[in-house]
N, C-alpha and C positions, 0 to 999 in steps of 0.2 A: 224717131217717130214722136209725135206728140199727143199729149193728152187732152183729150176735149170734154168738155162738161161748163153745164150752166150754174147760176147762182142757186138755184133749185134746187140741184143737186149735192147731194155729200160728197165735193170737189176733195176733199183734204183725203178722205177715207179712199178715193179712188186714186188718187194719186199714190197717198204712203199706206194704205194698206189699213185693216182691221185694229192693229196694235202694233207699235216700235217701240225703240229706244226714244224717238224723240216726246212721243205722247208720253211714255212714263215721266222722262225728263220733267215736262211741261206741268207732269200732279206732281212731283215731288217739288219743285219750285212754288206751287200757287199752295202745295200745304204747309211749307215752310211758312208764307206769308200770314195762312191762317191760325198761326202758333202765336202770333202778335196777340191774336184776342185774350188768350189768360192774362197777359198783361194789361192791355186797355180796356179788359170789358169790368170795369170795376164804376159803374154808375153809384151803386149801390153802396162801394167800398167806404163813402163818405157818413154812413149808418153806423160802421160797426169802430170798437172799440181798438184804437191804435195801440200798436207796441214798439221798443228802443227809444219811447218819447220823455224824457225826464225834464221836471219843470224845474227851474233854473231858479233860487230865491235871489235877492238882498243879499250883498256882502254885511251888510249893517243892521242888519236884521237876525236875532235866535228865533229856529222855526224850530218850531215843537212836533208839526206834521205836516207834508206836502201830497200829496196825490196830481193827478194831470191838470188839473185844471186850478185847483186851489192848496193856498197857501193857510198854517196856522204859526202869529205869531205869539212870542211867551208873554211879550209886553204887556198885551192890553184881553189877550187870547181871542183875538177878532178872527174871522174868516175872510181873506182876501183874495182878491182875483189874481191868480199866475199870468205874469207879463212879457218870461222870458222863457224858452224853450231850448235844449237841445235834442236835436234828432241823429239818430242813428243811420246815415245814410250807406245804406250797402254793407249792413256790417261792420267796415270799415271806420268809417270816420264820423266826427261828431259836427253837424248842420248846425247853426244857431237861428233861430226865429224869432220876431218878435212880434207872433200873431199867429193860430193857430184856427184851422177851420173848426176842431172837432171840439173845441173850448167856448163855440159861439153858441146860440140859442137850438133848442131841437130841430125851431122850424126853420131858421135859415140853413141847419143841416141839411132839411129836407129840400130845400128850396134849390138848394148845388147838385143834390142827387137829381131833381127831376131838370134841372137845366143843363146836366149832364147827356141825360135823355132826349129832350128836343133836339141838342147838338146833335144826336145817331141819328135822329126823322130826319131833319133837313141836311142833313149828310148824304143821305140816301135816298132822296130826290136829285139831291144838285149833283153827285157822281153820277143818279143813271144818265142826267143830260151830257156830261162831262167824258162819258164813257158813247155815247149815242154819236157824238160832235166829235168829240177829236182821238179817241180810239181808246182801246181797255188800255194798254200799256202806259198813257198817258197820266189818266184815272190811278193807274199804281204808282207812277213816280210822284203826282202829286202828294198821295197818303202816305209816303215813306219819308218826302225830304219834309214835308206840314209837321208828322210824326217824329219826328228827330229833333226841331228845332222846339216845336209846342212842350217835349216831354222833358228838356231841357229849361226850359223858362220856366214851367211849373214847379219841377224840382226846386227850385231857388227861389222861386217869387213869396213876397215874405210881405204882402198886400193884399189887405180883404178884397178890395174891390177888382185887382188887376188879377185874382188867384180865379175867379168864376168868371170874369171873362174867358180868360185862357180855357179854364174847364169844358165850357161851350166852343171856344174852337177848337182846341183839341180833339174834340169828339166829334167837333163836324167835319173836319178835315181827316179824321182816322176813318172813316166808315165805312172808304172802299175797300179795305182789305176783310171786310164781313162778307162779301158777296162777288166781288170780281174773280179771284180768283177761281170760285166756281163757274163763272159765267165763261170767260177763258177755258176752261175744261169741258166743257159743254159744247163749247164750238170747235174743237181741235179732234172729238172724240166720236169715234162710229155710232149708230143706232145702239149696236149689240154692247157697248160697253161703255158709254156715256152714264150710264146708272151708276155702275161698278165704281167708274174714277168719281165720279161726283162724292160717293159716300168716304173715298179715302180723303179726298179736298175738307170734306164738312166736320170730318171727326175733330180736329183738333178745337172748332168753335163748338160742336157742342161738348168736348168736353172741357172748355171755359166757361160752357154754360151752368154743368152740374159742377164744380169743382171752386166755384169761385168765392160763394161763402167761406167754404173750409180754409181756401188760401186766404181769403180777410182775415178770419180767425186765427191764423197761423203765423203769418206774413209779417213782419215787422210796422211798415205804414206807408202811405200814401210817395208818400216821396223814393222811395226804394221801388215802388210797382212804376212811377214815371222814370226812374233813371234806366231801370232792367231794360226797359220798353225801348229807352233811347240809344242805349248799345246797341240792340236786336235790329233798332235801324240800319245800322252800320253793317251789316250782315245783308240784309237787304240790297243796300245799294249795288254789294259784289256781285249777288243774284239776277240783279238787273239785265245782266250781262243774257245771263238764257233765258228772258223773259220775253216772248215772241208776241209781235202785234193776231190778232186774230185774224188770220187769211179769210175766214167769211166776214168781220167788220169791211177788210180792206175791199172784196169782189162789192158790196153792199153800195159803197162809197167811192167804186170806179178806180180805185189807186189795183189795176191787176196789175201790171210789172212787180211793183211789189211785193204782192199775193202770189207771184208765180216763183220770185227771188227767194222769197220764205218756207215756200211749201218744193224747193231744189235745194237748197239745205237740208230741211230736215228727210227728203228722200238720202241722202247722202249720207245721211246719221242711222237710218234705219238699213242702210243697206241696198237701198232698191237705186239701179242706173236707170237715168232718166238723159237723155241726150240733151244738148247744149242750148237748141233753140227750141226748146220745152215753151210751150206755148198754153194757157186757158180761153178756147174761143167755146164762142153761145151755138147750140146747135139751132136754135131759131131766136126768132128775133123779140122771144116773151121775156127775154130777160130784163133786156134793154125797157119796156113799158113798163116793166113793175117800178123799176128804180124811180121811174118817171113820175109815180102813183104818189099820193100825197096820203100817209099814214101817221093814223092818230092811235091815242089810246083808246079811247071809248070804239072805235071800230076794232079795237082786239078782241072784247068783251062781246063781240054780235055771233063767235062762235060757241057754242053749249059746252063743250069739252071746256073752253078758255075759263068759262063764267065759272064755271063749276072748281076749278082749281083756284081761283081768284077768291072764291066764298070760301074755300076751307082753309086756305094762309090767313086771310083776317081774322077768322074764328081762331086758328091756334096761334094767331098775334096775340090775340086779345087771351088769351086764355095764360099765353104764357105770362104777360104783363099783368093779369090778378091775382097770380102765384103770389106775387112781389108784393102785393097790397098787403098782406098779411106782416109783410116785416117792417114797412112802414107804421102798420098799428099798432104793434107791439112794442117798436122803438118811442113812438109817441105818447101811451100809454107805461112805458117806464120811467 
């Protein structure tokens, strides 16, 4: 027998049911994904004071005192700029530089921190189109293989100018794994427990959220937070593997064989027999005129419920982002 239901309808939850094996599956993979922000959500990381960084003098040179950034020599007892660096990368082994972000001026500090940021706004525009167009899964493989090769070059790039490029792509190209992952869980999961999974998905970002000072503070330095990040890719990619396109993007965008191929799977995983010519037809023909319908953002905003949620995320955008202001002026004023 076959299952029937329209795009209207909660197709996934009527098909496999309330909760399975395969919706846990689905939160435990997209929270995995979201474990990556303690390691990239580090905009700010560029603020705080690095550690395993030792400044490297002159073979030719008696240094009477070195700190990170400056050198003193006996000769003439000048204070001079440190030109060579070794870094402690991963505990492990010792990185040489010769050119250091945290050695530059406060406000070009600053200037990496908030171009760090832009990367995460225009990240998260260009993924919702990315995710809208060619599907969530896609959106994830982009941010995983961007994220592995971006957190690799940074690591190593030992260039003022090519190190804050990267910065900004890195962070615009990391951005879906802040929010996809939820968005996938959201569409995979019933009325009744769509809240529930959502809050296990979101734990791991906000606890990068409160947690990430303390790790700057703690953490050795910047190049250790892009290598970790670049392993964790590697992990990623295997996950790939149970990482399911969203069966309501696919019905949305007319690809149902697919949608029905994906959602007989995961009946199979959950337990539930579903016969072989498993079928999703429309019970009338409103489904087929919506798709048809030409939808904007500003016509999401024309329902009260929508407006009203849209008004209180920018207020606790904005609210969370002047948190931040404080460590900005405190670092400026030191």
């Amino acid at each position: 027998m076959s299952i029937l239901g329209t795009i209207h309808e909660d197709v996934t939850s009527d098909v496999l049911g309330k909760i399975g094996s395969w919706q846990w599956l689905v939160t435990f993979v997209s929270s995995t994904f979201m474990l990556s922000t303690m390691f990239n959500h580090y905009e700010d990381i560029f603020l705080m004071e690095p550690y395993g960084v030792v400044c490297v003098p002159s073979q030719h040179s008696e240094v009477i005192n070195k700190s990170l950034c400056f050198i003193s020599l006996k000769s003439d007892e000048s204070l001079l700029q440190c030109n060579k660096w070794n870094v402690h990368l991963l505990w492990l082994i010792w990185l040489k530089k010769t050119w250091l972000v945290f050695c530059d001026h406060k406000l070009k500090l600053l200037t990496t921190a908030l171009i760090s940021r832009f990367g995460l706004v225009f990240g998260f525009i260009i993924y919702g189109l990315i995710s809208d167009s060619f599907g969530r899964k896609t959106a994830i493989k982009i941010n995983i293989y961007s994220d592995l090769g971006m957190g690799l070059l940074i690591t190593f790039c030992d260039s003022e100018g090519w190190f804050r490029l990267l910065v900004f792509l890195k962070s615009l190209f990391y951005s879906a794994n802040f929010y996809m992952g939820l968005l996938i869980v959201c569409e995979i999961a019933s009325n009744r427990w769509r809240s529930r999974l959502s809050m296990i998905v979101i734990a791991p970002r906000l606890l990068a959220s409160v947690c990430m000072v303390p790790l700057g503070n703690h953490a050795l330095n910047s190049e250790t937070y892009n290598f970790v990040s670049s392993i964790l890719c590697i992990v990623y990619i295997i996950l790939l593997r149970w990482t399911p396109e969203s069966p309501q993007w696919l019905l949305f965008n007319r690809r149902v064989e697919l949608a029905e191929k994906i959602l007989l799977d995961a009946a199979k995983r959950n337990g539930i027999k579903l016969c072989d010519d498993f079928k999703i037809r429309p019970i009338n023909h409103r489904v087929y005129n919506s798709i048809d319908e030409s939808a904007t953002c500003v016509g999401v905003l024309s329902t009260h419920n929508t407006r009203v949620i849209v008004l209180v995320i920018c207020v606790f955008w904005l609210l969370y982002y002047f948190s931040w202001s404080s460590l900005y002026l405190y670092y400026l004023q030191s």
